[in-house]
N, C-alpha and C positions, 0 to 999 in steps of 0.2 A: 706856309704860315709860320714856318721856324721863327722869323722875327717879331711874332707875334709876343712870345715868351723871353721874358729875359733870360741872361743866360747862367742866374743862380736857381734858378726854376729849372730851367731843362734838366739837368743832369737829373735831380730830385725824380721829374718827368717821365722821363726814358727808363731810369732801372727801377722805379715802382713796379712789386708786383700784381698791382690793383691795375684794371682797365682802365686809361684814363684820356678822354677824350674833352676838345673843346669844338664851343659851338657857337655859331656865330649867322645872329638872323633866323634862329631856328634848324640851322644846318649845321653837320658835323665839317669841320674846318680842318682836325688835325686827331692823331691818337698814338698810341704810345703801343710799345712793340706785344704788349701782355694785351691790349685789347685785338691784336690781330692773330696773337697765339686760342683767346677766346673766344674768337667768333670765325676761325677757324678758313681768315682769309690770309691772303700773299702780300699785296701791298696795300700801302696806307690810301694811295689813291685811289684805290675800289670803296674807301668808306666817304670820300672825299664828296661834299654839296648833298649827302642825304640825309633825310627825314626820318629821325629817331624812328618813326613808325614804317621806314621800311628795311630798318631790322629788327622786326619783330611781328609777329603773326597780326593775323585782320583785327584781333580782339582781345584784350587782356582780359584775365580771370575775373573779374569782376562784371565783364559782359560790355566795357566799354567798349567802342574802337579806340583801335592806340592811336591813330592819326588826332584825334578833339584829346583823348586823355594827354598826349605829347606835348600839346601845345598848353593843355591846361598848364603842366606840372612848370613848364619852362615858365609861364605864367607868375606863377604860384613862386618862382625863387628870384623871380625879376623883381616882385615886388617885396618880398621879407627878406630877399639877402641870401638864402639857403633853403632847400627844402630837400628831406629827405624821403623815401617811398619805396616802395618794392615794384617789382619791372618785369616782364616777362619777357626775352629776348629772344632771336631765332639765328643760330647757325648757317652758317654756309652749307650745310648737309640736311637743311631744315627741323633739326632740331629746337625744339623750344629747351629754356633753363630757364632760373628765378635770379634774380638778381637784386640787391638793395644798389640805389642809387640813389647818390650826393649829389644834386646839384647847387655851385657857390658863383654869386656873382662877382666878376674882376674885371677894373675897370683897365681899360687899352687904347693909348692914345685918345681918340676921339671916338670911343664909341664904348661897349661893357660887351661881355662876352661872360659866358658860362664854363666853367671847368665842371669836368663829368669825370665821378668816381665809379665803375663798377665793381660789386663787390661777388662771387656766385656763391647764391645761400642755397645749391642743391644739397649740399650736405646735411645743412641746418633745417631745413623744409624734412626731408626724409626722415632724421631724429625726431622733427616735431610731431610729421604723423606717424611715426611708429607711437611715439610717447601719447598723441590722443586718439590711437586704437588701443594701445595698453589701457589707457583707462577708462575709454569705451566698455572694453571687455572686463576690467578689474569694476565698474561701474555697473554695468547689465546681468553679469553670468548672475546664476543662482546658487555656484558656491559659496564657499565662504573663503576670504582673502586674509590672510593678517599676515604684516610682514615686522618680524623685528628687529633690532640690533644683534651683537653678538652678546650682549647680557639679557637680551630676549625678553629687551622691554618694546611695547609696541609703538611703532612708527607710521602704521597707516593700516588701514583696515578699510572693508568697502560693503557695499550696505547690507548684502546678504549675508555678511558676518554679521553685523548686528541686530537683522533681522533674528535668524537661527538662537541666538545667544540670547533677546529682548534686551540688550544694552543701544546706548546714543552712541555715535562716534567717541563723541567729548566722554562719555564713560570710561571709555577705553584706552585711549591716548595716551601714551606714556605710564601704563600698568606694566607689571609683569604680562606676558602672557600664560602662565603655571598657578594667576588668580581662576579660574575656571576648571581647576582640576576636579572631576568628580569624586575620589577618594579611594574608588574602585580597585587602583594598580598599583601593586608594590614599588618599591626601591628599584629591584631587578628589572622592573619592565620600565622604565626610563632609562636604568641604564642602558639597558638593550640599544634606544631610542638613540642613547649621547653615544654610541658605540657604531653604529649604522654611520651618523653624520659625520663625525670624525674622518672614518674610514673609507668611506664610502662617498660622502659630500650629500644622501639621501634618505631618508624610510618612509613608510606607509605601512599602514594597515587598521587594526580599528582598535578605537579606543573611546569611554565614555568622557562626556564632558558634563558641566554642570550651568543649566540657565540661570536667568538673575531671579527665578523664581523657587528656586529650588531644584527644579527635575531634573535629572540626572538620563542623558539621553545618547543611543552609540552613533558616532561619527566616523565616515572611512577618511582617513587624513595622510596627507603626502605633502613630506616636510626637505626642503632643499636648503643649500646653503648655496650662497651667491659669491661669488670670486669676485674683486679687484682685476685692472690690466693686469697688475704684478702678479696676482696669483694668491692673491692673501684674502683670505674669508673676510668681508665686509657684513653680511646679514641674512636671515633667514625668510625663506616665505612658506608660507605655509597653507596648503590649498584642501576643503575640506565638504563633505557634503552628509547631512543629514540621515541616516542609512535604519531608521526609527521602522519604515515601512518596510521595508527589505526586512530585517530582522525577525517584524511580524511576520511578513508572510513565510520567511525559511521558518519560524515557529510551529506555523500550519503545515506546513510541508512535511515538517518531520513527523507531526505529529501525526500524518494522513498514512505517513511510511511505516514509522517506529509503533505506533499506539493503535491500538482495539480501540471502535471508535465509543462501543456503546458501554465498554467498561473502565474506559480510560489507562488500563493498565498495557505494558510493552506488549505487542502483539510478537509472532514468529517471528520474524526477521532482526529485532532487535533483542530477542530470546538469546536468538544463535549466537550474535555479536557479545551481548556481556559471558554468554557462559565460554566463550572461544578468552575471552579476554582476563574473564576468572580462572579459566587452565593456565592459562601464562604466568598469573599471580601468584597458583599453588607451585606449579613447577619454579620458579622463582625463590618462594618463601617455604618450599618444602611442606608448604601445609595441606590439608585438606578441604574436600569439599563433597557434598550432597547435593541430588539432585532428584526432588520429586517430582510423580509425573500424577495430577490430581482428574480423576472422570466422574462426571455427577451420573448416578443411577436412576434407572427409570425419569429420566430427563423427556425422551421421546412423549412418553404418556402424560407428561404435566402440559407439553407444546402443542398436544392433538387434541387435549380431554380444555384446558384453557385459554389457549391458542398463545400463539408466537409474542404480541407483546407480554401477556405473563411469564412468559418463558425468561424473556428480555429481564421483566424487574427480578427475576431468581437469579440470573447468570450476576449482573450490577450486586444485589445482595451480598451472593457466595463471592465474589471477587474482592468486597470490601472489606468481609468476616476476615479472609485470610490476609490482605495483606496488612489488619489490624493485629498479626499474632504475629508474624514476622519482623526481626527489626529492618529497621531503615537501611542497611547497607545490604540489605538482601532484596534479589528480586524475585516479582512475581509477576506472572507472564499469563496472557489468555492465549491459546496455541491456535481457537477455532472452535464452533462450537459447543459442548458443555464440558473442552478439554483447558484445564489451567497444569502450570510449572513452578517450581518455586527452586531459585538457587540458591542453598546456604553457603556461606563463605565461612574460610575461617573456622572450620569444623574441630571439635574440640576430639572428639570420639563418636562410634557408631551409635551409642545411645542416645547422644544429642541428637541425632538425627531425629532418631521413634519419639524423642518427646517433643519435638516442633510439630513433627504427624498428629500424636495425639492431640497435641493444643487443638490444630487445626481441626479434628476431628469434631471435638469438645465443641469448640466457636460454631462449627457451621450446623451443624446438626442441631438447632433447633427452631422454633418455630419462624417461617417467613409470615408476614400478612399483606398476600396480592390480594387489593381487590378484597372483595368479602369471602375468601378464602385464606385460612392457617394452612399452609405449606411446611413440610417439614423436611430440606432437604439432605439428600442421603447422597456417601459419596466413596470411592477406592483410591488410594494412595498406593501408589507404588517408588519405592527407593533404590539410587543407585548412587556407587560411592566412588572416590576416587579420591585415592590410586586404587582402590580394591580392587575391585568391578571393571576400570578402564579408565584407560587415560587420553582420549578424545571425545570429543562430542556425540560423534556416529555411536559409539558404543554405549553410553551414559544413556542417552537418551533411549535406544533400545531397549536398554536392560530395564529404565524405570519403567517405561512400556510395558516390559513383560509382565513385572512385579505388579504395576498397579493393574493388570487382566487377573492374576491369580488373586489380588486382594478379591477382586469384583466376582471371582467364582467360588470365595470361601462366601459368597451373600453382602458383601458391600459392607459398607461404614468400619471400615479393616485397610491397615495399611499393613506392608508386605516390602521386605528388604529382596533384593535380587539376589539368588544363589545361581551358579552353576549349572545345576539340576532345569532350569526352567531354559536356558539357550538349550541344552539340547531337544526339549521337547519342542520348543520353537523351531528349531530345524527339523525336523520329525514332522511336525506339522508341515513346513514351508515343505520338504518332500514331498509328504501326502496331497500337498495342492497340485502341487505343479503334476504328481502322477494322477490324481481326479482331472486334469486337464487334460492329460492324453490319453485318458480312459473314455474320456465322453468325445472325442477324437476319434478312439477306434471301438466304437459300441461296446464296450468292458461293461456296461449299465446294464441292466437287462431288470424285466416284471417279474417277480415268484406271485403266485397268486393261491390266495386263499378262499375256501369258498364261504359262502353266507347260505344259510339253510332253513327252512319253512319248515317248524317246528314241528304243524300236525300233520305235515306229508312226508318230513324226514329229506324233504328233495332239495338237490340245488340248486338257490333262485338267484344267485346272483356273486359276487366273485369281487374280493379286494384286493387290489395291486399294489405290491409291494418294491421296494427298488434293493436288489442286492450287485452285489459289485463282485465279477469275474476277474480276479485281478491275474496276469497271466503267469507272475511268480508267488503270490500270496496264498492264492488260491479261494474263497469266498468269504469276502470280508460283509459284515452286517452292517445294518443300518446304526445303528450307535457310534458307531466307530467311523463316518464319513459323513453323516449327514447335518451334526452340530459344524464343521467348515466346510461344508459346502455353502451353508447357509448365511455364514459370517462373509466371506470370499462370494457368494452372490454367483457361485456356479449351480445355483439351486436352481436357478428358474431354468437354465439349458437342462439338468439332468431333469426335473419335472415334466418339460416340455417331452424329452424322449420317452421317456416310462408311459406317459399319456397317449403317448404315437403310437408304442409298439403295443399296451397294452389295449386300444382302442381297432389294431390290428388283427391280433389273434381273436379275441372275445368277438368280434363279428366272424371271424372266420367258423369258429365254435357254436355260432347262430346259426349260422347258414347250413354246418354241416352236421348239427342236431336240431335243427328245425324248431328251435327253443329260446324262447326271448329267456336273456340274461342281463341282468342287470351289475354294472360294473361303478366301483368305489374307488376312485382314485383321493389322496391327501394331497393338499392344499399348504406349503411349506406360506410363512409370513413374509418372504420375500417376493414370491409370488401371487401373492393377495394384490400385494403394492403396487406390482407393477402394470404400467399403465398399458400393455402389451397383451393381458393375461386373456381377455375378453375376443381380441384378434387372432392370439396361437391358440387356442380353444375348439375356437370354431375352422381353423384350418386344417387342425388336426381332423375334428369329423369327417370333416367335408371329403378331406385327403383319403380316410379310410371306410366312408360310409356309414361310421356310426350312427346309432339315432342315440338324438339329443338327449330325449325320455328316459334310456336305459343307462344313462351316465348321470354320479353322484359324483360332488366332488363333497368333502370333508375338510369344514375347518372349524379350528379351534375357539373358545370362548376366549383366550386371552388376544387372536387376531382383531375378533371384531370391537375389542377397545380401543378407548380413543375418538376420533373426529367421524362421530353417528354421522354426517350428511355422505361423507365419503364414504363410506365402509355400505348407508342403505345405497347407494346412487351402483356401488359395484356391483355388489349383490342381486341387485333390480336387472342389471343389465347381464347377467348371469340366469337369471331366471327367465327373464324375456326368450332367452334363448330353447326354453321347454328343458334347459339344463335341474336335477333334482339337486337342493342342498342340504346338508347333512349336520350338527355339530359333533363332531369326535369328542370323544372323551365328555359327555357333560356332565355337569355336575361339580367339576374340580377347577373350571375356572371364575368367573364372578359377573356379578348381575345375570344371570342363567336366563333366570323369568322376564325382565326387561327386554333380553334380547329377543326373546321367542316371540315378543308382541312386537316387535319393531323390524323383525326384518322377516324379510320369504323364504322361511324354511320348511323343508319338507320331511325330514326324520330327525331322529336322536340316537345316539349310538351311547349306550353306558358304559362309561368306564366298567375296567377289568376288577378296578377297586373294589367296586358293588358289588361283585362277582363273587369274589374272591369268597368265599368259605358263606357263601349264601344261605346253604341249609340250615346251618347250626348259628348265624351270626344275628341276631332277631333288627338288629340298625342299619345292618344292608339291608336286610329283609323289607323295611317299613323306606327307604330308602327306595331301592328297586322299585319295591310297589306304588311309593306316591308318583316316581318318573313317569310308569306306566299308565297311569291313571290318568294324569296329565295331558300322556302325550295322544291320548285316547280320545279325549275329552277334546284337546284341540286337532282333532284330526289327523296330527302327526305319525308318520311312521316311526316305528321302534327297532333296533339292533343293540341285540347284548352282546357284547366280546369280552374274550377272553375265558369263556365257557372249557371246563377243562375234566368235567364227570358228566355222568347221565344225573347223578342226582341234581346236579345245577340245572342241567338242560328239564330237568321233569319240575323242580320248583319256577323255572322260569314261564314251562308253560301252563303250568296253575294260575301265575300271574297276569295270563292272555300275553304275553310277551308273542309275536310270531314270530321274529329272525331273530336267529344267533348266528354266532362264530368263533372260532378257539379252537386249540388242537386237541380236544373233543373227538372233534371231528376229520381235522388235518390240519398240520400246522401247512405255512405257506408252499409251496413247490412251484420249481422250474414247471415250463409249459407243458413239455411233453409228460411226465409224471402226473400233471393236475388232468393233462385227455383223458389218461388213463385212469384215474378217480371220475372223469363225467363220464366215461363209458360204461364202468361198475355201478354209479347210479343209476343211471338211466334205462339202462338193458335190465 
């Protein structure tokens, strides 16, 4: 069909790099050397008498058949002269591609024919839908979009930006984008920003922004800069997301970590953190610094006698008082329980210190009003300085520790600087634990036992056990001297337990081998009241040695059974149930005496030594002794006087009907085999 074409056409024809094909009757007639390079065949005569639609798939995109769509289009340029359209065509290797095609009607001799331009827009198709999934995605996402110029005026923003922000598109168009700065961020921190882009071509991180309604709210933001082919910054985008809720919650977070919850002040962990970070400071600026360690007194007895939430509004109280006396750049810290800290910064001299203590002192010490109760709470400060005293934490915090124990044992509401003097007895101490540890380890414990004596037969009815400590280089250390830490240290209730065992040991042995009921007094430490154990090694111990229950007294104190009455009757009860006799030691000298005798199942009273003490000649012991007695007559209760130390005591006691005493009168406590030998001079 060469002569189809004239021959100022052909040359045009042939080096076109467009596909270009004629048709004639609806059939392809002739094509040019790019339409065989495109469809990927050898010669022109394999394209020669076919049917546009058989090259090209059964269907075009749009879901026609290309065979009726083919015919239309040819249709369609027969009658207007040209039509142009887009074409799906298919490869000799069965590939499809997109193609726009021209088709022009030319008339030929006697007939008109079709010239066919193909053009392949796989390029163009590809760009396009990258470009409407770019804004698919720049359309849907839920960040925020804003892209600028390089003077970072805005050029296109997408609607979760202006959602976030409550501006229109049209709002924004062509602003600055640096109109929505929240006011928040210096100089320095943009710079930072133009310093990152520059260099880097990127940043992120967070920064506040400002709505059109005012609020001022933090966004995490990641800012890019967009390159040209050449390589030359054309504009920025900048991608950003709402971070309001995150914020909150790291809020909460820290504050569930960093903070006490019920008193809102830094709890321990964030203690340790500013006071590590205020040694840095001092070491730094060569200054000083202070560090009290604050314990509310008889705090136990306010949390048992009014329970746990009044505890709660004291601790909120005392927490507020003090950190109203401290300034702001100082903290104050709850450590746990009724234990507060307080760090001074910036310490001018050690007297500065004792007058923040005293302030504190001053503030918290007076009246609380929980509840229909005035509370007045009482408290020990202890001090520790640095550099004096130490220059880490581990040390600081000890030392205030020790200070605020010795305030608490001058009697409270006293603060107390840390000297020298008090580590070493804390080591001295920390020895004497750990050798109580390996004393109760290898039975170094052992019962001295005293007797108790029936005043109008002179005989021994009954025997108190004592705990003295065989130390194997010491040689016999007393009860004053290891029983105040055993008691703090809570190796009370194992050495109680022993004394109880061995002394519940011998004294039946001593039944058995003088055929003589004894009755035995064992004390009752406040650690071992507590523990919720006492009721179960009690009775193991009998059981283990045959004790009767009957002949066993335990003794405890008027200041144990303060506090929370339902517990204190409910132990007691279950101590009693046991056919166990209970005793109070010492009465008289602790408080509510008469309350307790009616509320709980006791069966003796033992008189302080106080009453004792100088009886004959003292007419207010006298009248004293005597109402106890009276009393304890009256309610049926048994009576033991101690600390009996003359006949003339022991003869006014039993004018008084008093029937047991005890004191070294008669003997002071002894090792077992000494005391045999005191029951076998009685007795025989």
């Amino acid at each position: 069909m060469a002569e189809v074409l004239q021959d100022q056409y052909r040359v045009l024809f042939e080096q076109s790099s467009d596909a270009m094909l004629i048709i004639d009757d609806g059939q392809f007639v002739d094509c040019n050397n790019a339409t065989l390079d495109m469809l990927g065949y050898v010669s022109r005569s394999e394209l020669f008498s076919t049917h546009p639609s058989q090259l090209s798939p059964p269907f075009q995109s749009d879901g026609m058949p290309s065979f009726d769509k083919a015919n239309m289009m040819i249709s369609l340029a027969m009658d207007n002269g040209s039509h142009r359209f887009e074409w799906v065509h298919r490869k000799i290797d069965g590939t499809d591609f997109p193609v726009e095609v021209l088709l022009t009607k030319i008339p030929a001799d006697d007939r008109v024919l079709l010239h066919v331009v193909w053009r392949d827009i796989s390029a163009r198709k590809k760009a396009e839908e990258k470009l409407r999934l770019s804004t698919y995605v720049m359309e849907s996402t839920s960040e925020g979009i804003v892209v600028t110029d390089m003077d970072l005026n805005i050029i296109e923003v997408n609607p979760a930006y202006c959602e976030l922000l409550g501006y229109t598109r049209d709002e924004v168009l062509g602003r600055n984008a640096g109109f929505a700065k929240s006011g928040r961020h210096d100089a320095a921190f943009y710079e930072a920003i133009w310093d990152s882009l520059g260099t880097r071509g990127k940043w992120q991180g967070e920064i506040w922004d400002r709505r059109k309604n005012g609020e001022v709210f933090p966004i995490h933001l990641r800012l890019n800069t967009v390159y040209d082919e050449s390589g030359k910054p054309c504009f920025y985008t900048g991608l950003f997301s709402d971070i309001s809720h995150r914020k909150k919650t790291e809020a909460q977070l820290e504050e569930l970590a960093f903070y006490d919850p019920l008193t809102k002040l830094p709890n321990r962990a964030l203690f340790h953190q500013r006071l590590r970070q205020a040694l840095k400071n001092c070491r730094r600026l060569k200054s000083n610094l202070a560090l009290l360690f604050i314990d509310l007194d008889r705090f136990k007895s306010l949390n048992d006698s009014l329970g746990h939430t009044s505890g709660d509004m004291m601790l909120v109280a005392v927490g507020e008082r003090i950190k109203n006396v401290v300034r702001s750049m100082d903290t104050v810290a709850r450590m746990g329980g009724d234990e507060f800290t307080v760090i001074i910064s910036d310490l001018t001299n050690e007297h500065a210190a004792g007058e923040v203590a005293a302030k504190i002192l001053k503030s918290v010490i007076q009246p609380v009003w929980i509840g229909a109760h005035e509370i007045i709470p009482h408290m020990s400060i202890g001090i520790s300085l640095y550099p004096k005293d130490g220059e880490n934490l581990e040390d600081l915090t000890r030392y205030a520790d020790m200070a605020m124990y010795h305030a608490k044992n001058e009697g409270g509401d006293h603060f107390h600087f840390f000297r020298d003097t008090m580590n070493k007895e804390s080591q001295k101490r920390l020895t004497l634990e750990n050798e109580m540890n390996s004393g109760l380890c290898h039975a170094q414990f052992v019962p001295y036992y005293q007797p108790i004596v029936d005043l109008q037969s002179g005989k021994i009815v009954g025997v108190e056990a004592l705990a003295r400590w065989h130390h194997p280089d010491r040689g016999l250390i007393m009860p004053d001297d290891f029983i105040p830490l055993a008691e703090e240290s809570g190796q009370i209730v194992t050495l109680g337990h022993q004394i109880l065992h061995q002394a519940c040991l011998q004294v039946k042995q001593w039944m058995d081998q003088y055929a003589q009921k004894f009755t035995l007094a064992v004390n009752l430490s406040g650690r071992q009241f507590n523990s919720n154990e006492l009721v179960k090694d009690i009775q193991t111990s009998l059981t283990e040695t045959g004790f009767p229950h009957s002949n066993l007294t335990l003794e405890i104190t008027e200041s144990m059974m303060m506090g929370h009455v339902d517990r204190v009757r409910n132990q007691l009860n279950q101590l009693h149930e046991t056919g166990i006799n209970l005793a109070i030691d010492d009465f008289g000298t602790g408080y509510s005496s008469l309350s307790y005798l009616q509320r709980f199942p006791l069966n003796s009273l033992k008189i302080d030594r106080s009453f004792v003490n100088d009886l004959e000649s003292d007419r207010n012991n006298q009248a004293i002794v005597k109402a106890i007695i009276s009393m304890a007559i009256a309610m049926e209760l048994d009576v033991v006087a101690e600390g009996v130390e003359s006949s003339e005591q022991a003869w006014y006691l039993k004018q008084l009907d008093c029937k047991k005493v005890q004191g070294y009168f008669y003997s002071k406590p002894l090792p077992a085999e000494q005391f045999k030998e005191l029951l076998t001079k009685t007795i025989s």
